[in-house]
VOTI-552516 format. One record per atom (N, C-alpha, C): residue number from 1; residue in three letters; atom name; x, y, z. Coordinates in steps of 0.2 Angstrom, whole numbers, plus 5000, padded with zeros to 4 digits. Last residue first. Layout:
num|residu|atome|x|y|z
NUM|Ala|CA|X|Y|Z
...
This chain:
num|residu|atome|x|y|z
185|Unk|N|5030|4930|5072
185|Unk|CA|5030|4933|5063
185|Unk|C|5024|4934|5064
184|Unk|N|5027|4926|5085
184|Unk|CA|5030|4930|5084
184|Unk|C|5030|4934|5075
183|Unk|N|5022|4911|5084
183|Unk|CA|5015|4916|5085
183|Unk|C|5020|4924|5084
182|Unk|N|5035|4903|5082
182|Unk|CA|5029|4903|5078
182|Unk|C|5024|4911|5078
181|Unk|N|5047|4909|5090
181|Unk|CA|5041|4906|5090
181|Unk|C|5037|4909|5085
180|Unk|N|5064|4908|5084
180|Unk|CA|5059|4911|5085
180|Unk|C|5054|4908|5086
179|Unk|N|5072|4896|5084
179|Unk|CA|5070|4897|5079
179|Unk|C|5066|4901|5085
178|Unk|N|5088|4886|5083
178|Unk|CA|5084|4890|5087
178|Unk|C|5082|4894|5084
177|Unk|N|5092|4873|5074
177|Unk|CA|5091|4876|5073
177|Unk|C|5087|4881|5080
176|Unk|N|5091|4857|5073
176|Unk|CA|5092|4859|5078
176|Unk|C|5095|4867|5079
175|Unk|N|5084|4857|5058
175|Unk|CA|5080|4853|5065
175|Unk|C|5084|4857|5070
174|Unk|N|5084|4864|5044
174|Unk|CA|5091|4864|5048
174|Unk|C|5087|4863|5056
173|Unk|N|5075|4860|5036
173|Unk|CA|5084|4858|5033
173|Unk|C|5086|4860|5041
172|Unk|N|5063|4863|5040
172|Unk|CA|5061|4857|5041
172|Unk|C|5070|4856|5036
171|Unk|N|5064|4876|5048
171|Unk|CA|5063|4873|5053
171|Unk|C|5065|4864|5048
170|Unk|N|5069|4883|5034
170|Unk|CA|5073|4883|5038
170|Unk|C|5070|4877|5044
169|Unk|N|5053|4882|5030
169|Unk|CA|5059|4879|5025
169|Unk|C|5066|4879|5032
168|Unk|N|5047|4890|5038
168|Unk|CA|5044|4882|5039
168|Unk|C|5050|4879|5034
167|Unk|N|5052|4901|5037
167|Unk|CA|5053|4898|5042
167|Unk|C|5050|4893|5042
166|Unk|N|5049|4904|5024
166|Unk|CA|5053|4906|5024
166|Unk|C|5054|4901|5033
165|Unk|N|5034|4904|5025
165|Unk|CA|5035|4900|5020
165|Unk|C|5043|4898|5022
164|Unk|N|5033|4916|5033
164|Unk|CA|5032|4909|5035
164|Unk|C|5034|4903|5031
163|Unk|N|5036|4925|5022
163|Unk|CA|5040|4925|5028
163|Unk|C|5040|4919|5031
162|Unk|N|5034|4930|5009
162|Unk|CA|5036|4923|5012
162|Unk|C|5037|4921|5018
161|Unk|N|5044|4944|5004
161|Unk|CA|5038|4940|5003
161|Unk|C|5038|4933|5007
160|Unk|N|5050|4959|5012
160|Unk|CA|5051|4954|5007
160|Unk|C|5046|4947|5008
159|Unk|N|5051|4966|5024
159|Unk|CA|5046|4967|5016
159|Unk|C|5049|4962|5012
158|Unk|N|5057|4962|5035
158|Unk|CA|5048|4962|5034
158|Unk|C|5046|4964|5028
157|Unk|N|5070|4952|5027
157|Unk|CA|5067|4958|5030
157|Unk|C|5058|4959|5030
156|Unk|N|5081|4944|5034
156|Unk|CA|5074|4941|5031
156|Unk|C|5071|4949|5033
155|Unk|N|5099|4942|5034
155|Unk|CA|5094|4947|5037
155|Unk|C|5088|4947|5033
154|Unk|N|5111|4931|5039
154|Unk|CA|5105|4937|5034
154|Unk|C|5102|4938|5037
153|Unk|N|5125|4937|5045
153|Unk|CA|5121|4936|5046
153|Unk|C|5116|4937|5041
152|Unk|N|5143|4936|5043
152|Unk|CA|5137|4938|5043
152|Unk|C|5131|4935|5041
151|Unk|N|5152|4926|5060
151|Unk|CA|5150|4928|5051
151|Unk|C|5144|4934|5050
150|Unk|N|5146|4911|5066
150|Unk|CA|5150|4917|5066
150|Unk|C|5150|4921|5060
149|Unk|N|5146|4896|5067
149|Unk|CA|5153|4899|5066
149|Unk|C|5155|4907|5067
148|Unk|N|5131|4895|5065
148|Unk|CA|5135|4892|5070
148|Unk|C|5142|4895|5072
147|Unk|N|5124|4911|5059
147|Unk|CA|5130|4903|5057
147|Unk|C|5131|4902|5064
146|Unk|N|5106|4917|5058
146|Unk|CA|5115|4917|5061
146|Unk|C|5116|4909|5061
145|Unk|N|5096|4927|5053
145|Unk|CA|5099|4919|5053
145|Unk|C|5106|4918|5054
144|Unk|N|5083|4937|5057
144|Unk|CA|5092|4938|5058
144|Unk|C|5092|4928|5057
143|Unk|N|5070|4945|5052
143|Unk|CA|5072|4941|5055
143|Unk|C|5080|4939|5054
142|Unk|N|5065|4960|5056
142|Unk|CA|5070|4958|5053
142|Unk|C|5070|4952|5057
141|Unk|N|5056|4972|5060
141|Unk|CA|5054|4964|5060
141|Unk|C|5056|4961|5055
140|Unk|N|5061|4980|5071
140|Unk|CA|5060|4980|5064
140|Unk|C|5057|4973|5058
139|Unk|N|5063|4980|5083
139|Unk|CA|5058|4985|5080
139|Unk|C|5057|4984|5074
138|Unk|N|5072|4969|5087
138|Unk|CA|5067|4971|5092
138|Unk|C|5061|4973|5088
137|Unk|N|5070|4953|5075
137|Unk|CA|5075|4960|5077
137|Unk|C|5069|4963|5081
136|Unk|N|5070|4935|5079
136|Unk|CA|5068|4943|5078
136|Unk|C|5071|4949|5080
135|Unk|N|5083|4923|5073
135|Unk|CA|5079|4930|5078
135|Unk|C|5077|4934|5075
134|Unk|N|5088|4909|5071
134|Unk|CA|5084|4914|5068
134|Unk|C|5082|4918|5071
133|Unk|N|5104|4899|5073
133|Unk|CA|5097|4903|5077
133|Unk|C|5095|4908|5069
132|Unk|N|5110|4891|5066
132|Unk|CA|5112|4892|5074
132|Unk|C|5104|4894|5074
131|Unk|N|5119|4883|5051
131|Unk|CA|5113|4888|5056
131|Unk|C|5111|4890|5063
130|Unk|N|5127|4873|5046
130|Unk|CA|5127|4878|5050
130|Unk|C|5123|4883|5053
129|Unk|N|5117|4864|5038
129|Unk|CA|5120|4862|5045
129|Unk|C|5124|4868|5048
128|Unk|N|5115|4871|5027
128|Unk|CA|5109|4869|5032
128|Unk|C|5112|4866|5040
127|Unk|N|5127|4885|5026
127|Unk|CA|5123|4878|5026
127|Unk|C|5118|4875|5030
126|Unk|N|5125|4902|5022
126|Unk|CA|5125|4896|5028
126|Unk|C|5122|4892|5027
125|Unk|N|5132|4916|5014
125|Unk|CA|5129|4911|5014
125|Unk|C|5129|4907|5020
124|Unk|N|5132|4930|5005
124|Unk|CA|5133|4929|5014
124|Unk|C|5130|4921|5009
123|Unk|N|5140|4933|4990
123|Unk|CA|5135|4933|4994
123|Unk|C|5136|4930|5002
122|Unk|N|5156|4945|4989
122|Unk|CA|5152|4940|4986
122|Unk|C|5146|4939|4993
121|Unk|N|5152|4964|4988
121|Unk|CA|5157|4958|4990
121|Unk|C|5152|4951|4987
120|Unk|N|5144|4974|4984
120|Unk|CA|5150|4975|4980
120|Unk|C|5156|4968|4984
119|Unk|N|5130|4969|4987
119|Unk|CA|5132|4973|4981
119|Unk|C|5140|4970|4981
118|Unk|N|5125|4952|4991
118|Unk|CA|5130|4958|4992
118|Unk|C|5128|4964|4987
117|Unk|N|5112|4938|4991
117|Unk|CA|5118|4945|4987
117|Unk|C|5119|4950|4992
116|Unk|N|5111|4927|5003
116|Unk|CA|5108|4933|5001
116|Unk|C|5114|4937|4998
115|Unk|N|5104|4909|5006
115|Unk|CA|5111|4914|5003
115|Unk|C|5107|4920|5000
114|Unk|N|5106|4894|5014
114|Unk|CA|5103|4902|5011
114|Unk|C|5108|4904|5011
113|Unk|N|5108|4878|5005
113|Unk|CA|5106|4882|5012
113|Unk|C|5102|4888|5009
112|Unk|N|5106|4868|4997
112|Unk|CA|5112|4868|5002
112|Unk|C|5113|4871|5007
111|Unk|N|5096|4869|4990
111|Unk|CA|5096|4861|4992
111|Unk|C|5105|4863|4999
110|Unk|N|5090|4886|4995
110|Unk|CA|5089|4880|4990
110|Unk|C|5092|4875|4995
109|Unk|N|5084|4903|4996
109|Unk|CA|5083|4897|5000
109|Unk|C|5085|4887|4994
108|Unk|N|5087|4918|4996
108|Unk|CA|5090|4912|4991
108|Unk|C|5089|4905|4994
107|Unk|N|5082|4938|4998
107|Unk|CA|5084|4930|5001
107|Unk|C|5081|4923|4996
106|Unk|N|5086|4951|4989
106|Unk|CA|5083|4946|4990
106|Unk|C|5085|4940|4994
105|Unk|N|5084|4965|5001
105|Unk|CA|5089|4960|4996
105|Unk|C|5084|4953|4996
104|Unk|N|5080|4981|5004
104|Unk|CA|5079|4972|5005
104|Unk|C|5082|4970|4999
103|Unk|N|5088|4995|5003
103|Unk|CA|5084|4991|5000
103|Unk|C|5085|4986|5000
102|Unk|N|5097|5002|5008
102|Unk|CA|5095|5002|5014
102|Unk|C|5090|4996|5011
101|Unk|N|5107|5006|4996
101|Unk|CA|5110|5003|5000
101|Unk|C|5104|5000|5006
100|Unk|N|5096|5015|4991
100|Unk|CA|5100|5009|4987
100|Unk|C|5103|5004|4991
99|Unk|N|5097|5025|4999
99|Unk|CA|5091|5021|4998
99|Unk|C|5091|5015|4994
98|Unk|N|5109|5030|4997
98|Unk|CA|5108|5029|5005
98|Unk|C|5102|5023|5003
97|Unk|N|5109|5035|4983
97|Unk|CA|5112|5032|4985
97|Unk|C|5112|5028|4991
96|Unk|N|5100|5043|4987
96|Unk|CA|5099|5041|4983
96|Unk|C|5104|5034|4984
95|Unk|N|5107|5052|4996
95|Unk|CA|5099|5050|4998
95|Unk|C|5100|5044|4995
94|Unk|N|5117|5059|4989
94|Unk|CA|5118|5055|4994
94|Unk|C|5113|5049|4996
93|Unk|N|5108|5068|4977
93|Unk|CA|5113|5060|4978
93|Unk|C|5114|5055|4984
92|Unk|N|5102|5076|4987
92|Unk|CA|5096|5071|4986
92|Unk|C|5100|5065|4981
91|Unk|N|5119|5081|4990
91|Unk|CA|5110|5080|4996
91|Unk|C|5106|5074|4993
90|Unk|N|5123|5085|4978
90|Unk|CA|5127|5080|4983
90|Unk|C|5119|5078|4987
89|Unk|N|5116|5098|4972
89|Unk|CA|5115|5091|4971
89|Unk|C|5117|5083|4975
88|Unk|N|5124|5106|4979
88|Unk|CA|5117|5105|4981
88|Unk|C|5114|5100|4980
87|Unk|N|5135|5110|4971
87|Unk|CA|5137|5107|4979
87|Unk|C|5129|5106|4982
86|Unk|N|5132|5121|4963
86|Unk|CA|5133|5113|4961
86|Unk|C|5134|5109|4966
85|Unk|N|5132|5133|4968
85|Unk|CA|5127|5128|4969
85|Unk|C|5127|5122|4967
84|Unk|N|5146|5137|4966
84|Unk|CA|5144|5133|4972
84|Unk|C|5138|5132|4974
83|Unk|N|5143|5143|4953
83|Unk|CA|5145|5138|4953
83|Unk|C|5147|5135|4961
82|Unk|N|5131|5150|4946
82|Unk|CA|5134|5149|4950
82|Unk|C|5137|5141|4952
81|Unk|N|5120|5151|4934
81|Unk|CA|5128|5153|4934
81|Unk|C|5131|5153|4938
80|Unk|N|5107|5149|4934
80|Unk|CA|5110|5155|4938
80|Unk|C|5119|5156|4937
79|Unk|N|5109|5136|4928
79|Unk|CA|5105|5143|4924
79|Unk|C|5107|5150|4927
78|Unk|N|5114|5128|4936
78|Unk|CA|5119|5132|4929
78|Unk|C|5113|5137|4927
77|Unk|N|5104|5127|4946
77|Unk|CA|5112|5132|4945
77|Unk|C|5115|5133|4942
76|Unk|N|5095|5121|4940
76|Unk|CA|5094|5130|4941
76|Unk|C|5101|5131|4944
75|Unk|N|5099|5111|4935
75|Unk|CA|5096|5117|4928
75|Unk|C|5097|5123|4933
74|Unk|N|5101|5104|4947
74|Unk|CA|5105|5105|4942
74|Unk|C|5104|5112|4938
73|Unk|N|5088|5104|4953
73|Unk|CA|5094|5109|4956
73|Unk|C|5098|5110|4951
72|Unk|N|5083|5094|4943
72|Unk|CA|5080|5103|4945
72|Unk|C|5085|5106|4945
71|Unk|N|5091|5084|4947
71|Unk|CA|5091|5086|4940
71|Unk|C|5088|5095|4938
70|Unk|N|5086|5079|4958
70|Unk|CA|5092|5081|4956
70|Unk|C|5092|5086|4950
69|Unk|N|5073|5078|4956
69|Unk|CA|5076|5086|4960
69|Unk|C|5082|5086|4960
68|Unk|N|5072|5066|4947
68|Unk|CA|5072|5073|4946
68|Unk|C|5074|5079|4949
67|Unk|N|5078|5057|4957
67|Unk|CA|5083|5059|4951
67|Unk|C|5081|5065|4947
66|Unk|N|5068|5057|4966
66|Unk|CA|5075|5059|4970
66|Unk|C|5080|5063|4962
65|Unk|N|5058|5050|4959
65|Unk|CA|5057|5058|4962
65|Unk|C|5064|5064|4964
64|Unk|N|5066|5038|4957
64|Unk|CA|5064|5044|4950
64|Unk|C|5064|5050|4953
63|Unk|N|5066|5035|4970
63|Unk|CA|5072|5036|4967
63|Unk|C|5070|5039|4961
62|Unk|N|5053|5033|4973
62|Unk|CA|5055|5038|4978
62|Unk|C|5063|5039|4973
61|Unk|N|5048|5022|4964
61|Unk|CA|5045|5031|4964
61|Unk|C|5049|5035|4967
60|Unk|N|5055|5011|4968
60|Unk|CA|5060|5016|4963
60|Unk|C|5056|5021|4962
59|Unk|N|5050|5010|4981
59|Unk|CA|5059|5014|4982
59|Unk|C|5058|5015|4974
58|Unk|N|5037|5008|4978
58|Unk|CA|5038|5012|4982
58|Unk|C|5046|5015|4980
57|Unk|N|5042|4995|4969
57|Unk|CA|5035|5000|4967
57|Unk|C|5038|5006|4970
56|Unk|N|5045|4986|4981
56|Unk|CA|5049|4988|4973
56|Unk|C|5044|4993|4971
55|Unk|N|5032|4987|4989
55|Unk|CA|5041|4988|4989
55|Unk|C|5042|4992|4985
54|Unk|N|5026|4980|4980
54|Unk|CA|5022|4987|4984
54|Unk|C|5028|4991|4985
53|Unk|N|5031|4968|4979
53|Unk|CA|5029|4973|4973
53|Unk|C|5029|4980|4975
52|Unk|N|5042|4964|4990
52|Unk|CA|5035|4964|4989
52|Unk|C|5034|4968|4984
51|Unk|N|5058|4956|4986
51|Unk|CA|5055|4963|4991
51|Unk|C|5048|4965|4988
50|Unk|N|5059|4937|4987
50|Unk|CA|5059|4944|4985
50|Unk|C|5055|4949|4988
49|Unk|N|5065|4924|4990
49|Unk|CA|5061|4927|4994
49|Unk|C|5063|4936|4991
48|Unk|N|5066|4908|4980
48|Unk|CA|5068|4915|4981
48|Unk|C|5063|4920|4982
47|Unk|N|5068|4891|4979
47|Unk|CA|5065|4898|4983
47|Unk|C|5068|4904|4982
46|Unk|N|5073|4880|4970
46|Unk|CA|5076|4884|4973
46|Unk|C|5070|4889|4974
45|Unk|N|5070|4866|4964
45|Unk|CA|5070|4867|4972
45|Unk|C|5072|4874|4974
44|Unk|N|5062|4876|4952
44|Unk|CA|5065|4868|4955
44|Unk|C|5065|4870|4962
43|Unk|N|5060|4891|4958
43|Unk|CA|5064|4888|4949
43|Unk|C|5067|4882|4955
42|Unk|N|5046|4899|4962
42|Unk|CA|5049|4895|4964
42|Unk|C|5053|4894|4956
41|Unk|N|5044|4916|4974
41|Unk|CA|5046|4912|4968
41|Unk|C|5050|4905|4968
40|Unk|N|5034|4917|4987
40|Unk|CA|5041|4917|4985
40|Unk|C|5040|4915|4978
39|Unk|N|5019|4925|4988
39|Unk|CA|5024|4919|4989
39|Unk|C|5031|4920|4985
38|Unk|N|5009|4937|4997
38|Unk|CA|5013|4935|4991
38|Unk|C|5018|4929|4992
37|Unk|N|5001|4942|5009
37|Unk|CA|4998|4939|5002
37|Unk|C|5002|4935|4997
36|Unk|N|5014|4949|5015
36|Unk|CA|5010|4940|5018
36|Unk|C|5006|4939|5013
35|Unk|N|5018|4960|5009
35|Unk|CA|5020|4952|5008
35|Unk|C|5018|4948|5011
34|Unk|N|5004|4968|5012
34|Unk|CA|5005|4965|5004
34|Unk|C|5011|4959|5005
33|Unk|N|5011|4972|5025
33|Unk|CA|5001|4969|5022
33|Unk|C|5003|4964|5014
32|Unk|N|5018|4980|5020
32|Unk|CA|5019|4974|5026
32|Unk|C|5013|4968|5024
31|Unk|N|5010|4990|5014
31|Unk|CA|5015|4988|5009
31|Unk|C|5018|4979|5013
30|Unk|N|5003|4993|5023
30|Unk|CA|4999|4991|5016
30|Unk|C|5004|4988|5015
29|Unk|N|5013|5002|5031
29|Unk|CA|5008|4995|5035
29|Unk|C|5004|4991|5028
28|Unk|N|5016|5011|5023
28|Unk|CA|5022|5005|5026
28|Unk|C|5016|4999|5029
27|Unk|N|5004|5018|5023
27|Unk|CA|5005|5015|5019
27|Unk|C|5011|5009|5019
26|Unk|N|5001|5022|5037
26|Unk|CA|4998|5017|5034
26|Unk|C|5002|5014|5026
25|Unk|N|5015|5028|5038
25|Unk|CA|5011|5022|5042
25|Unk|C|5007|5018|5040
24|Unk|N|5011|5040|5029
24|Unk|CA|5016|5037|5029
24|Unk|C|5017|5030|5033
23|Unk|N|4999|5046|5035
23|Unk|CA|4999|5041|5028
23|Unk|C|5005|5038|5029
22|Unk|N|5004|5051|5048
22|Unk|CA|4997|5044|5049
22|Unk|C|4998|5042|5041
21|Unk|N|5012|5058|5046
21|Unk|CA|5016|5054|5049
21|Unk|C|5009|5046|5050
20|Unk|N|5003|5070|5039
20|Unk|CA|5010|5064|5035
20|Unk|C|5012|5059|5037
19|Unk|N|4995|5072|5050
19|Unk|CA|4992|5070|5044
19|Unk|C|4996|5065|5040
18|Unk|N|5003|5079|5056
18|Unk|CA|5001|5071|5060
18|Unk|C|4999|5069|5054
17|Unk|N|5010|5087|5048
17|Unk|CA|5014|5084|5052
17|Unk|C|5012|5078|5054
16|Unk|N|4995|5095|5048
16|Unk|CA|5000|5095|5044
16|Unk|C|5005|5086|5043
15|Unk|N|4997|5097|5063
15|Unk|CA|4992|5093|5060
15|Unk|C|4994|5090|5053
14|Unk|N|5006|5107|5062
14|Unk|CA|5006|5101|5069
14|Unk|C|5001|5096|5065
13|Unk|N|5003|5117|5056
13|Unk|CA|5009|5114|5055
13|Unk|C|5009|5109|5059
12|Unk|N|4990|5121|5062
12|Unk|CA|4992|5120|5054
12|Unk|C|4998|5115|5055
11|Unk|N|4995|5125|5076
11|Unk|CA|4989|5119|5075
11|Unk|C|4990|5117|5069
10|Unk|N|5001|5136|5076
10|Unk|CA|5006|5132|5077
10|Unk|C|5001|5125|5078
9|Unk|N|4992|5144|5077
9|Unk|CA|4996|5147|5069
9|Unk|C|4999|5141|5070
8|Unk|N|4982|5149|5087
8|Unk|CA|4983|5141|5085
8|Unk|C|4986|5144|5079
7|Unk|N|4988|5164|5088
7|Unk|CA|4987|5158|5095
7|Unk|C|4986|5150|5095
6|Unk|N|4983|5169|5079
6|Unk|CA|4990|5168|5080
6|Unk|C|4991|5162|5084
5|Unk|N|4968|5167|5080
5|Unk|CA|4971|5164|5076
5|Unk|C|4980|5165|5076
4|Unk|N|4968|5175|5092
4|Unk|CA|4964|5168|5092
4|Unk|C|4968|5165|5086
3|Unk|N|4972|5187|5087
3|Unk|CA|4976|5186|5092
3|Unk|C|4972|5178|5094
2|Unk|N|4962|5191|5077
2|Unk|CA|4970|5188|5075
2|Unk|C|4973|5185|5081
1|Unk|N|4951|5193|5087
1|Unk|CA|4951|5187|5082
1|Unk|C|4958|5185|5079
């Protein structure tokens, strides 16, 4: 009987595993699910395409979670009195940080074009007459808006709200625009 139960000891952890990786899924897919329900914000003619509640919900749970086990590690190194445990906190910082950087930006659709904020530079913009193409990214279901000139590109994330909304506004300011197919979003 031990020698059957050593023999699946590597079933627990493997199911485990499938288990996290099947919520984890689902829940990324609820939270996808949740911006086709939702519409952009309107102020007059200006649209703004924001990261789905579900979203914003989601990253700042995982950034409170993240600022408490900082703060764990914290207490028990000074508690232990060692001081190259301080070098532990860097980890779920980094994270934190990483997660900040990696979070949907809002997209800014108005009378002159689109325009998505930066952090630390000023915001990407292209005129309705410059816009070249819209693409779908392979895997991620990033739509890409690229300037006729070149530049940075925005980038329409699949969790930000409006999607269609968002390509019916591009198809009807910038006509000669190359525009993903309809049946693709």
């Amino acid at each position: 009987m031990t020698a059957l139960l050593r023999g699946f000891s590597w079933l627990l952890p493997f199911l485990l595993f499938l288990g996290l990786y099947a919520a984890t899924g689902a829940l990324f897919s609820s939270v996808h699910r949740s911006t086709l329900r939702q519409e952009p914000r309107q102020n007059g003619l200006t649209l703004e395409f924001v990261p789905a509640r579900a979203m914003q919900f989601l990253v700042r749970l995982i950034l409170v979670l993240l600022t408490g086990f900082t703060a764990l590690i914290i207490v028990y190194a000074v508690a232990r009195k060692e001081v190259e445990d301080l070098y532990a906190p860097l980890i779920p910082m980094s994270v934190f940080v990483l997660i900040l950087l990696a979070e949907p930006v809002t997209v800014v659709v108005d009378q002159e074009g689109v325009r998505q904020g930066r952090w630390l530079r000023s915001d990407k913009r292209i005129a309705w007459r410059d816009v070249a193409s819209v693409e779908l990214g392979p895997n991620t279901g990033t739509a890409y808006v690229r300037s006729k000139h070149g530049g940075a590109k925005i980038r329409f994330s699949a969790h930000l709200v409006g999607r269609a909304r968002f390509l019916r506004e591009i198809r009807a300011h910038a006509r000669d625009a190359d525009i993903y197919p309809e049946d693709d979003d």
